[in-house]
N, C-alpha and C positions, 0 to 999 in steps of 0.2 A: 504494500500500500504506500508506505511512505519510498522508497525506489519510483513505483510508480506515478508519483506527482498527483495520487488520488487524494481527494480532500473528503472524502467521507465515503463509506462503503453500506447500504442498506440491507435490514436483519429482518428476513422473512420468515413466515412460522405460517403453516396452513396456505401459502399464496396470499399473506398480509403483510404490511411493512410493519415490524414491531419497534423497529429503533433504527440506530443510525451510529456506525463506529465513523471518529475521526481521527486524526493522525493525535489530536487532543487525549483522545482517552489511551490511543496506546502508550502515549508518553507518561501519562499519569501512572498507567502501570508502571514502567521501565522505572520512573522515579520512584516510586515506590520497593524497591526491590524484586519484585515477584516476576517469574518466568514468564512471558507471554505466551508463551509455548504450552504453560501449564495451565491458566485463566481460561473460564468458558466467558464467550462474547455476553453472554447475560448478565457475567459481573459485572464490565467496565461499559457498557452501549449505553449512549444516550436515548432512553425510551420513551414508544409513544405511549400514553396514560388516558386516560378519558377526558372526555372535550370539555373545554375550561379550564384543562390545570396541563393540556399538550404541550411539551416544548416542540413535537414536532407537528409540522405542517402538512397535513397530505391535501394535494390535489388531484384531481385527473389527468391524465395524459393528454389531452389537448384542453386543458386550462391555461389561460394568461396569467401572465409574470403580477395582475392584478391580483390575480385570486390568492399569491402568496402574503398577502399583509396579515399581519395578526393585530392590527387593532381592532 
C-alpha cells in the first residue's frame, strides 16, 4: 500500500464497505510496536458505524463529488 502510493484501501465484508485502511492507520501500528503482519484489518481500519456518528462516507458509483459533503 504504502510502495504503492495508495492512500486508502476499502474493507468489504458480505459485498459492503465496512471501513477504510490508510497509510495513517498502518503507521499507527508500526508506531506502536506491533507486527503488521500479525494485526487483523478490524483492529487498526477506520470504520463505517451507523448514520450520524459515520466517519465514512459512502456514495454510489455515479454520485457527484457533491454528494461527498458531510454537512
Amino acid at each position: 500500500m504504502l510502495k504503492g502510493g495508495k492512500t486508502g484501501i476499502f474493507v468489504k465484508e458480505g459485498g459492503e464497505v465496512i471501513g477504510v485502511i490508510t497509510p495513517t492507520d498502518v503507521r499507527r501500528i508500526i508506531v506502536q510496536g506491533r507486527d503488521p503482519s500479525k494485526v487483523k484489518v478490524r483492529e487498526f481500519m477506520t470504520a463505517c458505524i451507523p448514520v450520524g456518528q459515520n466517519p465514512c462516507i459512502k456514495i454510489k458509483e455515479d454520485g457527484s463529488l457533491i454528494d461527498t459533503r458531510s454537512d
